[in-house]
N, C-alpha and C positions, 0 to 999 in steps of 0.2 A: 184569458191571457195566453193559453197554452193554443188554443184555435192559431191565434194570432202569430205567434213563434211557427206554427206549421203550416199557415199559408205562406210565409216570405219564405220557405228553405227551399232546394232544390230537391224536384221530385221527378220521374218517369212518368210524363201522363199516361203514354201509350208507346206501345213495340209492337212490332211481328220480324218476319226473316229479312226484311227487307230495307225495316226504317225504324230510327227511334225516334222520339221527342222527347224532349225535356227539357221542364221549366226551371226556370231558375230569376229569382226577382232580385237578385243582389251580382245576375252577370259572372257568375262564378262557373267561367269557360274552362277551369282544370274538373272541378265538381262534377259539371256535367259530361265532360268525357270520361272520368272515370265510373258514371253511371252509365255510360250508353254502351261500354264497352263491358262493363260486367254483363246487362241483357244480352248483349251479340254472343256472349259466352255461350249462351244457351242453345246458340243455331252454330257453336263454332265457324264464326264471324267475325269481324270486326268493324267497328264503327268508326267514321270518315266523317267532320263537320262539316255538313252542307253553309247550313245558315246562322251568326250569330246573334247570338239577341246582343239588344244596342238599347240606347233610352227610351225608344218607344217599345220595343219588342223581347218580351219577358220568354222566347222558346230559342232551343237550341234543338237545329234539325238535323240529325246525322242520316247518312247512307251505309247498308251495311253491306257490305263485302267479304268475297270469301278472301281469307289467311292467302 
């Protein structure tokens, strides 16, 4: 059951200086920007949603930009 609870939550697949992802299977577009913007903390960055996930698509793509 616990697997199950932590594939639907919203997670960071992947980051660098450039781009985040992040999934999110419940669409939870405040969730995922305030994860994509903690990672950009780390390149003093910020993250800018490219792409949002919708009923087919489970990622949220940012772009990160300098402050």
């Amino acid at each position: 059951m616990l697997i199950a609870a932590e594939s639907c939550a919203t997670d960071v697949v992947t980051s660098n200086p450039r781009s985040v992802l992040v999934e999110s299977w419940w669409m939870g577009g405040a969730e995922a920007q305030k994860m994509a913007d903690a990672e950009m903390r780390k390149y003093s960055r910020v993250a800018l949603m490219r792409l949002k996930a919708d009923y087919d698509e489970t990622n949220y793509v940012f772009e990160c930009v300098d402050r």
